[in-house]
LOKOL-822317 format. One record per residue (C-alpha): x, y, z. Coordinates in pm, whole numbers, always signed. Each point is the difference from the previous one (the first is absolute). Layout:
BEGIN
NODE      c1      c2      c3
NODE       X       Y       Z
...
END
This chain:
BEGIN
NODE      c1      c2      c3
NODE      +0      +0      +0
NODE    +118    +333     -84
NODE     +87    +297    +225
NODE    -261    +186    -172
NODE    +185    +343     -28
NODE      +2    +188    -342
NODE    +257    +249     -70
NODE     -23    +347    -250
NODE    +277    +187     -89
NODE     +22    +289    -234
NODE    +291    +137    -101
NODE    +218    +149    -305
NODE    -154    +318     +34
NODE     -94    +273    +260
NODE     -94    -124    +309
NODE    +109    -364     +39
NODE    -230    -185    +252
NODE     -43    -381    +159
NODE    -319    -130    +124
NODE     -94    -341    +177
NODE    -370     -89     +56
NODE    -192    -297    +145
NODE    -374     -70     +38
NODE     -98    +299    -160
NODE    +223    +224    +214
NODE    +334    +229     -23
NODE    +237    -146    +183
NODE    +293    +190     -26
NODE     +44    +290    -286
NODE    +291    +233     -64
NODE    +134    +257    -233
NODE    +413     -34     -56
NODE     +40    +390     +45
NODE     -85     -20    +398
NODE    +364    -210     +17
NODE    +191    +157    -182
NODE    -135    +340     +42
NODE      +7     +53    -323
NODE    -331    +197    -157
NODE    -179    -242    -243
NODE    +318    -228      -4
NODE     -14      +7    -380
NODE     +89    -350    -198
NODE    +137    -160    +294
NODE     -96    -381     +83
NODE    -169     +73    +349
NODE    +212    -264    +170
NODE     -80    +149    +358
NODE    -357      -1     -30
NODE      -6    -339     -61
NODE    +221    -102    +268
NODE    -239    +187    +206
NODE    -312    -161    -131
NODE    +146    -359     +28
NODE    +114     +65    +365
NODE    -355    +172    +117
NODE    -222    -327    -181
NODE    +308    -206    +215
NODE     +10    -232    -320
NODE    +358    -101    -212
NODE     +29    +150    -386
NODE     -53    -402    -127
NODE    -344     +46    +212
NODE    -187    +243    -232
NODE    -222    -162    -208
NODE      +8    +267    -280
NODE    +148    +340     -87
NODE    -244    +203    -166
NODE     +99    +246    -314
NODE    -195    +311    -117
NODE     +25     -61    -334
NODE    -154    -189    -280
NODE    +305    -204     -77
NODE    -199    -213    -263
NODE     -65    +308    -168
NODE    +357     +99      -6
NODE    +112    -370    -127
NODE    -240    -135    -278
NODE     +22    +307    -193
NODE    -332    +200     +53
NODE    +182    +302    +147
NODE    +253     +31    -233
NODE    -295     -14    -261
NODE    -178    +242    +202
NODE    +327    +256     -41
NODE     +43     -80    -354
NODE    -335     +90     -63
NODE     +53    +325    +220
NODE    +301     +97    -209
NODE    -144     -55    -294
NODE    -238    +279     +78
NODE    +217    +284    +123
NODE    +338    +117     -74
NODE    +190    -182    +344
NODE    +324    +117     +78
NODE    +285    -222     +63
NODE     -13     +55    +333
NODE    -384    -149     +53
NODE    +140    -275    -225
NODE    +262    -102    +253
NODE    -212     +49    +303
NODE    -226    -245    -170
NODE    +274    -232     -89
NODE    +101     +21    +374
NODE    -350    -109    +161
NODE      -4    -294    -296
NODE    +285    -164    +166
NODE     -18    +124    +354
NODE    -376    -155     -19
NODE     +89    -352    -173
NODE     -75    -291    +193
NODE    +319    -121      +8
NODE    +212    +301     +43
NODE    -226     +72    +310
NODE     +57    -323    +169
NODE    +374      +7    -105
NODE      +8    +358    +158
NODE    -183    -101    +331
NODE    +187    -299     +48
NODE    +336    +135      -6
NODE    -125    +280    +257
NODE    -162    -311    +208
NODE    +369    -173      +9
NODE    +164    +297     +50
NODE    -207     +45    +327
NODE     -45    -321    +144
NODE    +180    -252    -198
NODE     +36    -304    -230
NODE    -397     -70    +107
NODE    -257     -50    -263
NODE    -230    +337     -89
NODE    -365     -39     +84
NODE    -195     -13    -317
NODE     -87    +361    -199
NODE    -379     +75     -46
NODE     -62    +277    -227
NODE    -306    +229     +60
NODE    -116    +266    -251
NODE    +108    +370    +109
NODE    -353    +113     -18
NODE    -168    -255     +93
NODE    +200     -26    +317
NODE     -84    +377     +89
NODE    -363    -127     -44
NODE     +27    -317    +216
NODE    +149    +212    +278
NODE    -218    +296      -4
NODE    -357    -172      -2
NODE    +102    -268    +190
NODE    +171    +252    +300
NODE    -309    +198     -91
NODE    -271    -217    +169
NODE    -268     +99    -205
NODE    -200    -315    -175
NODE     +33    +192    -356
NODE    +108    +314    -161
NODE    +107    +165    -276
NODE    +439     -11     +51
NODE    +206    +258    -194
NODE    +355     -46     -57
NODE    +262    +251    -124
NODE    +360      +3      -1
NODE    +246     +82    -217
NODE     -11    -359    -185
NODE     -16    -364     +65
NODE     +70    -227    -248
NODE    -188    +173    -322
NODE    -274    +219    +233
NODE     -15    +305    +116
NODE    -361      +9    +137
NODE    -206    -276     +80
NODE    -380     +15    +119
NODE    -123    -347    +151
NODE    -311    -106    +129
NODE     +22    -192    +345
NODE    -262    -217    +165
NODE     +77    -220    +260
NODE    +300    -129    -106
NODE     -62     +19    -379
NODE    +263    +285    -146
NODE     -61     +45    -374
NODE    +144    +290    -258
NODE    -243    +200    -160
NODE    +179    +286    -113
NODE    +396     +32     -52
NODE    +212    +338    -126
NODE    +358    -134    -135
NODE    +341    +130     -38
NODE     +26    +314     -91
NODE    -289    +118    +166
NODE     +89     +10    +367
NODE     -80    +264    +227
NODE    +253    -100    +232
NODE    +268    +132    -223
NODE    -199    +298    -132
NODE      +4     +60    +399
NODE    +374     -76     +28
NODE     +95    +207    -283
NODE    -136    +295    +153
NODE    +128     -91    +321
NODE    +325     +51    -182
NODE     -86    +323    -176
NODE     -57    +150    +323
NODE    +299    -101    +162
NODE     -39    -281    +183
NODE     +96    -392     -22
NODE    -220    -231    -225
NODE    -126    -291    +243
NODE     +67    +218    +309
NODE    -117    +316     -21
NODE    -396     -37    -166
NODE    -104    +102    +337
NODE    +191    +286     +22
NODE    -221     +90    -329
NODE    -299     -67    +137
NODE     +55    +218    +318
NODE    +123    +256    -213
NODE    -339      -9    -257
NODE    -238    +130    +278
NODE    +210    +341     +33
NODE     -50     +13    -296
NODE    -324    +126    -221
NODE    -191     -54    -348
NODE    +203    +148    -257
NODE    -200     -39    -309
NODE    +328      +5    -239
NODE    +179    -248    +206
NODE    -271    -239     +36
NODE     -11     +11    -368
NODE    +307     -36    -102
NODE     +80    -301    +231
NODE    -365    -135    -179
NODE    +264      -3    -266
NODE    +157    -282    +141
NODE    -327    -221    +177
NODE    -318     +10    -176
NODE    -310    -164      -5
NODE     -20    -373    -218
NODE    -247     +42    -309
NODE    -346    -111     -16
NODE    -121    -206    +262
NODE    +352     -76    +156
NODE      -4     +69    +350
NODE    +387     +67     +44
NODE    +264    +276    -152
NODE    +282     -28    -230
NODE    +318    +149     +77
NODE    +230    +141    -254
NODE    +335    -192     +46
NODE    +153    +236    -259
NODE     +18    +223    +341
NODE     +92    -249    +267
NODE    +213    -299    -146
NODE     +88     +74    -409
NODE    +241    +259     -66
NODE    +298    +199     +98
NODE     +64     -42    +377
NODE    +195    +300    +101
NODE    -154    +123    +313
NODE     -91    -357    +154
NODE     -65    -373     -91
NODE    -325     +40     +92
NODE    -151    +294    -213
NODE    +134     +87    -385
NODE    +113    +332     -73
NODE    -396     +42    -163
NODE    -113     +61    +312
NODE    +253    +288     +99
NODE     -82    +150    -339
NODE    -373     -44     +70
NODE      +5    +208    +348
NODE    +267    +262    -145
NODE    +209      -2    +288
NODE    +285    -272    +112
NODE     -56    -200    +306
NODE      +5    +101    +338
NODE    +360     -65    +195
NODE     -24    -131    +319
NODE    +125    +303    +183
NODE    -214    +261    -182
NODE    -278    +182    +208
NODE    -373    -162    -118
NODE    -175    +246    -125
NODE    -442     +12     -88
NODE    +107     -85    -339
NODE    +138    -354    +136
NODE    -293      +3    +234
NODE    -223      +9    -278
NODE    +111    -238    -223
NODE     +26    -230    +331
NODE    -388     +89     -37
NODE     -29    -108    -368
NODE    +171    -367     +40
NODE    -256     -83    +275
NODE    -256    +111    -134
NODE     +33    -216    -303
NODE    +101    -316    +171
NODE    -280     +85    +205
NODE    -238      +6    -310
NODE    +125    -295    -126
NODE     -75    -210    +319
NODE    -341    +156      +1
NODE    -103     -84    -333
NODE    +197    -391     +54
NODE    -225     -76    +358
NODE    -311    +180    -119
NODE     -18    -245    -352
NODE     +85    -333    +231
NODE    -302    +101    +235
NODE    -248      +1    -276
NODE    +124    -319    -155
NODE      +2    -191    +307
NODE    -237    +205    +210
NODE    +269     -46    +274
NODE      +4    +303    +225
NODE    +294     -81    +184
NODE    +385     +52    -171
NODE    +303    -142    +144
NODE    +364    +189    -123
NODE    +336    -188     -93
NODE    +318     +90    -151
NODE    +215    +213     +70
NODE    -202    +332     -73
NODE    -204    -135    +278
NODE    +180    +239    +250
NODE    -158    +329    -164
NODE    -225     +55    +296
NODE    -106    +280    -203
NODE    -140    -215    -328
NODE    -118    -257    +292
NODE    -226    +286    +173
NODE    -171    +147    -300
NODE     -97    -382    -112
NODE    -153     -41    +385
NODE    -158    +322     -26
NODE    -201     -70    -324
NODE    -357     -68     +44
NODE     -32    -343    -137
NODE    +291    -169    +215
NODE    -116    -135    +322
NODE    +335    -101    +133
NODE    +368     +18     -81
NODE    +298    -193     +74
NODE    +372     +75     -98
NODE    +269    -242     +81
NODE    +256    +132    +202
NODE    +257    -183    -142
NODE     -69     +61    -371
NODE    +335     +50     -96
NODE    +155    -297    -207
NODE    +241     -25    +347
NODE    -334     -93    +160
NODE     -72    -242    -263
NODE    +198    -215    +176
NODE    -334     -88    +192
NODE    -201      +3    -263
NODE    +196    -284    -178
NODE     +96    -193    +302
NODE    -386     -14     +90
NODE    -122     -84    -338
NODE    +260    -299     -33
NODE    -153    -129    +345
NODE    -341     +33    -165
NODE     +78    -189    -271
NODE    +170    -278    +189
NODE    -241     -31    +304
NODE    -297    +176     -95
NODE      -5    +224    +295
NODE    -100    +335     -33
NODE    +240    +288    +132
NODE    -201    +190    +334
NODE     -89    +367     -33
NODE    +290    +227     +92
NODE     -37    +160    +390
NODE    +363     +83     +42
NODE    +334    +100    -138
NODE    +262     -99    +292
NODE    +166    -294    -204
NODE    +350    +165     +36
NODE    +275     -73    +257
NODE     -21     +80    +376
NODE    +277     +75    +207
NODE     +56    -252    +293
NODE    +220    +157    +273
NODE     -74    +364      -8
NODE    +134     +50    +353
NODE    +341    -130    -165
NODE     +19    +165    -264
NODE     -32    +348    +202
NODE    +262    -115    +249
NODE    +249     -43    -250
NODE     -57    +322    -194
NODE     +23    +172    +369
NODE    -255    +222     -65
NODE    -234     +90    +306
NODE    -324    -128     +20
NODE    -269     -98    +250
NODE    -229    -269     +30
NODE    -418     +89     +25
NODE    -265    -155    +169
NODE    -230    +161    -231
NODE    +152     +80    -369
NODE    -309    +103    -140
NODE    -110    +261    +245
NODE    +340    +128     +72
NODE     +16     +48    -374
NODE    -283    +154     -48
NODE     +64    +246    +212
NODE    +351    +105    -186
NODE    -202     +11    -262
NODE    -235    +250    +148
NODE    +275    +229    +165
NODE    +117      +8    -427
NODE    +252    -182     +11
NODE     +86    -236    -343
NODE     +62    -352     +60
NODE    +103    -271    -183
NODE    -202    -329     +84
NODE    +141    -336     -42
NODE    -247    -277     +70
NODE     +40    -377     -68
NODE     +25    -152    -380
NODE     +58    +246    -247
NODE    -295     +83    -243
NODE     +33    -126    -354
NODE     -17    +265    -284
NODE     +49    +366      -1
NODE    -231    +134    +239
NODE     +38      -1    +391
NODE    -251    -143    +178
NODE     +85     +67    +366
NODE    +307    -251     +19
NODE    +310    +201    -165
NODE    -202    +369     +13
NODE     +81    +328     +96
NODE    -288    +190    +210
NODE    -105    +306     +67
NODE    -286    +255    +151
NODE    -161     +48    -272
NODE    -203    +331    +166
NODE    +238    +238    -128
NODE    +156     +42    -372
NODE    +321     +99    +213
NODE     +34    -381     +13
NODE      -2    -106    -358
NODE    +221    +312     -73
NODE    +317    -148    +273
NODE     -99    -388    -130
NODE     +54    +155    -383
NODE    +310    +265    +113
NODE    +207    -195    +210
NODE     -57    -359      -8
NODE    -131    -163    -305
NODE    +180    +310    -198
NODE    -257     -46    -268
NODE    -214    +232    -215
NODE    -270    +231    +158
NODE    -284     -75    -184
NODE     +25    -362     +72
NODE    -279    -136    +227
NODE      +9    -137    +283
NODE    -288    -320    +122
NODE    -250     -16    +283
NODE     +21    -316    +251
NODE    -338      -8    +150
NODE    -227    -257    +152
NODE    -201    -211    -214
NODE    -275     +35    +282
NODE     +45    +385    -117
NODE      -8     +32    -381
NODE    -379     +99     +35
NODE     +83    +263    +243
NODE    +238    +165    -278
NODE    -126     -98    -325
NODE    -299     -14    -211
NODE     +52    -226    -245
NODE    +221    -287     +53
NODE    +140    -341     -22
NODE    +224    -273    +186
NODE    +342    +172      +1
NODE    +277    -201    +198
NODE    +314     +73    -226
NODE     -63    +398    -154
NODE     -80     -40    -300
NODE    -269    +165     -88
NODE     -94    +364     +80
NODE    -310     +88    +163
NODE    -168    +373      +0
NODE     +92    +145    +328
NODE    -326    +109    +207
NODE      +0    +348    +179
NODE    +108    -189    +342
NODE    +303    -156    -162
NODE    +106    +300    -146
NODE     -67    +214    +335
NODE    +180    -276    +226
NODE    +247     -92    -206
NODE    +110    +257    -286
NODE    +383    -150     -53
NODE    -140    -345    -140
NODE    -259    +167    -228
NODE    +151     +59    -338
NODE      -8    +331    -223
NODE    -318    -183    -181
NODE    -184     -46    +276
NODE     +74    -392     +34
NODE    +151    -191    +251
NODE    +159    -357     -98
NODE     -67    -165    +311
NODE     +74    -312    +178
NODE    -294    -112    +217
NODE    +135    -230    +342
NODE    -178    -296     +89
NODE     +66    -110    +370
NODE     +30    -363    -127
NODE    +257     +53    -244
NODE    +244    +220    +189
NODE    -116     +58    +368
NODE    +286    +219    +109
NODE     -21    +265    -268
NODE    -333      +3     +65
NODE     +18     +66    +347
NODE    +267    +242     -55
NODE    -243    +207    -231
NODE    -271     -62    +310
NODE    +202    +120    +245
NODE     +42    +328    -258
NODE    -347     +55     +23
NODE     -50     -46    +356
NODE    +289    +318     +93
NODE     -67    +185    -332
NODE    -353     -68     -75
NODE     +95     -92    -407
NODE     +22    -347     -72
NODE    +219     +95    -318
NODE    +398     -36     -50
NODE    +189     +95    -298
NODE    +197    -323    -114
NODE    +312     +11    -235
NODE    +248    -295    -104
NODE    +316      -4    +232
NODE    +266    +126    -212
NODE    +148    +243    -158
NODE     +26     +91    -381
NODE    +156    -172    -247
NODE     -23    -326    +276
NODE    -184    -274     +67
NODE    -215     -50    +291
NODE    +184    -136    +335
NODE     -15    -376     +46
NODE    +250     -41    +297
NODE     +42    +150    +345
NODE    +317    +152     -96
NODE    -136    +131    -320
NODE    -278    +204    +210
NODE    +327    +135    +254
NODE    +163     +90    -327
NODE    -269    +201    -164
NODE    -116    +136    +350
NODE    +311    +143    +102
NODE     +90    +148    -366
NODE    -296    +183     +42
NODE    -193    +245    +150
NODE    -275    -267    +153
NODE     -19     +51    +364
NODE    -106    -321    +125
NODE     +34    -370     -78
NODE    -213    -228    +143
NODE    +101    -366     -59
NODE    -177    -271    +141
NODE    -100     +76    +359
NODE    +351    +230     -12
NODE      +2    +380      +4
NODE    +339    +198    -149
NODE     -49    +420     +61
NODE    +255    +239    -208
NODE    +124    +226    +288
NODE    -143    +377      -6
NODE    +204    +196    -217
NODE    +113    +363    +136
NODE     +66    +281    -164
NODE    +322    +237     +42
NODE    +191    -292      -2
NODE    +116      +6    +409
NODE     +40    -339    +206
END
């Protein structure tokens, strides 16, 4: 009888990531960038994540009875994709450059060059041993599995967008019960994750880093008429009855490339003006355009959810892929009349495919069906705390009561980084590696900005509030555990608690359930008992350009580099001593 673990890994690209599940569950899941500290860890085999994920399921590499790929290997070895990029280039005028990025996946993605790849890694880490078998899973299809299954709703409509998987771009599927079927696709080159990316770079960010940084930016921004236009250039509407949008890959992939790999030099001669440096000042202009690139994906995604609900009559739409984290896109879907419910996966990313795959190969072997997701703490804990503070001879103090001696730092303003238990898969923080704050006063999200996260100042900053509380504070709303999706910010959220509601009026919130994490949420109750506001803002512990903290001594590191005044570890308590000015003893 077999040990009954599956494995997922994902890696080659940005964020490399391991998985093991069992019975339906996440055992263990990890992205490679937390050990090496290394943001997005590009192309590198996460060899520490699974080392981590083998040790937490206590089971021996030769145990795993599969490891689970995100890709449609088939595809990539009996010809159909290279037929599919034949036809493709048959139709436009491809660079070379497209040509050898296709070439690249065609090998990469043959059967046998995949096992040959992930065998050597498996020997190089743990031996002459034999490999557990491969079992290849779709890319969009395993962003479907994940998201309705995680979802727990019986059916819906599920949406997913990336940049692309295998030949898609887009894929709409109709769910019930455990039936997933395609009913609409978009292919390559008509992906709005790299229309996204492409403008990420054009305003001066990283491509597959900094799309949020885009979206915060859009809602400074407003509806330039000319803009919106001329980036409807670029997306437009499908002809006839076609519920999707064509983009014009004469702008994003063929062409000169002198500005970036992932816009031509068409675009820069579109907008009149060269990209924006990363140093130079953002100006409405930027803001605007910002504007213009979410309104359109936003458009899109509207036009995509509303055809799928009057072929299926499903009201309810689940989100995959890795366009999935626009909580922007993600709140004007909920928002539409005809969607009863929403759910977006919180790990959407093709990292977090991991799951996805490692579930869906346990499906298909055992029949069991993966539970609905409740929590994200699948990461590593740290063991000896108390150690690890003796040795870095910081002082510290033991408490009786962590939650309400933190709460009240929190109260008297002071900025604390919290680190609680496993670490939370996927980019948000969820009240095990955060950052808190009283979020009463926009004082606080102007220190958390200035002198700790050092990050841009129109960037938002998220609400951690009891689920017992969401009616209190919004209107309209849904089952929000992992932020993301934004929520319309009643007049009580935005009179309590002004430094988590953004510019827009939103708030991407996390809502606590006592179940899931009971010492957050007392934390946030013992908030509301001295302050009377059951709110606090909630960032990711780190700083920019890193990854979030996964060890003790990461947290110390980041804590004393900057300007956080408290850490609070465990049941442990480290205070920066008062600073005085005039420089005296």
């Amino acid at each position: 009888m077999g040990s009954g673990y599956y494995l997922g890994i994902f890696e080659g690209h940005a964020d490399p990531a391991v998985a093991i599940v069992k019975d339906g569950r996440v055992i263990a899941f990890a992205e490679e960038e937390r050990f090496i500290r290394q943001k997005h860890a590009w192309g590198i085999y996460p060899a520490n994540a699974l080392r981590f994920c083998l040790s937490e399921a206590g089971i021996r590499p030769e145990e795993v009875e599969a490891i689970a790929i995100n890709w449609d290997l088939e595809g990539y070895s009996n010809g159909r994709i290279r037929a599919f990029y034949d036809d493709l280039n048959s139709r436009f005028e491809v660079d070379a450059a497209t040509r050898a990025w296709q070439n690249r996946l065609l090998a990469k993605f043959n059967r046998d060059n995949t096992i040959n790849h992930h065998g050597y890694q498996w020997r190089r880490l743990f031996g002459d041993i034999e490999m557990p078998k491969i079992f290849a899973v779709p890319h969009h299809f395993t962003h479907a599995f994940q998201s309705v299954m995680h979802s727990g709703f019986d059916e819906s409509v599920c949406i997913t967008i990336d940049g692309s998987g295998d030949e898609d771009c887009t894929v709409i599927w109709e769910h019930r019960g455990n039936d997933i079927r395609p009913i609409y696709r978009r292919r390559i080159p008509d992906s709005l994750g790299w229309f996204y990316a492409a403008f990420t770079e054009y305003l001066g960010f990283r491509a597959y880093d900094g799309e949020y940084k885009l979206m915060g930016l859009a809602a400074y921004g407003k509806p330039d008429a000319g803009l919106i236009e001329l980036v409807g250039e670029i997306i437009k509407p499908a002809a006839g009855e076609d519920p999707g949008y064509t983009i014009d890959p004469h702008f994003i992939h063929f062409g000169q490339h002198s500005y970036s790999d992932r816009y031509t030099d068409r675009l820069v001669e579109l907008f009149g003006r060269p990209p924006r440096v990363s140093t130079e000042e953002y100006t409405e202009w930027h803001e605007n355009l910002a504007f213009a690139v979410q309104f359109h994906l936003e458009q899109a995604a509207e036009r995509l959810a509303l055809w799928a609900i009057k072929q299926t009559g499903i009201t309810k739409i689940t989100i995959g892929g890795g366009v999935g984290l626009n909580v922007k896109m993600n709140s004007r879907l909920f928002q539409l009349p005809e969607v009863s419910d929403l759910w977006a996966n919180p790990l959407c990313s093709d990292g977090g495919a991991a799951v996805g795959a490692a579930l869906y190969a346990e499906y298909s072997h055992t029949a069991k069906s993966p539970e609905a997701l409740k929590r994200l703490d699948f990461g590593p804990r740290e063991d000896d705390i108390e150690s690890v503070l003796r040795q870095s001879k910081v002082p510290f103090r033991h408490s009786q009561n962590i939650a309400g001696e933190t709460a009240r730092l929190l109260s008297e303003g002071k900025i604390v980084g919290w680190f609680q238990g496993r670490m939370e898969a996927g980019p948000r923080a969820l009240g095990h590696r955060s950052i808190l704050a009283d979020p009463r006063d926009s004082a606080s999200r102007d220190k958390v900005n200035a002198i700790i996260k050092f990050r841009e100042y129109w960037r938002p900053f998220c609400p951690s509030i009891p689920a017992e509380k969401a009616d209190y504070y919004f209107n309209k709303y849904t089952r929000a555990p992992f932020m993301v999706i934004a929520f319309p910010a009643n007049e009580r959220l935005q009179h309590d608690a002004p430094a988590v509601v953004h510019v827009d009026g939103t708030a991407r919130v996390q809502f606590v359930e006592k179940d899931v994490n009971p010492r957050y949420h007392a934390l946030l109750s013992e908030f509301e008992r001295l302050t009377g506001v059951g709110v606090l803002l909630n960032t990711s512990f780190n700083v920019k350009g890193e990854p979030i903290v996964c060890t003790a001594r990461d947290a110390l590191r980041t804590f004393w580099s900057t300007g956080l005044d408290v850490l609070v570890i465990g049941d442990y308590i480290i205070e920066k001593p008062l600073q005085t000015n005039g420089g005296g003893k």
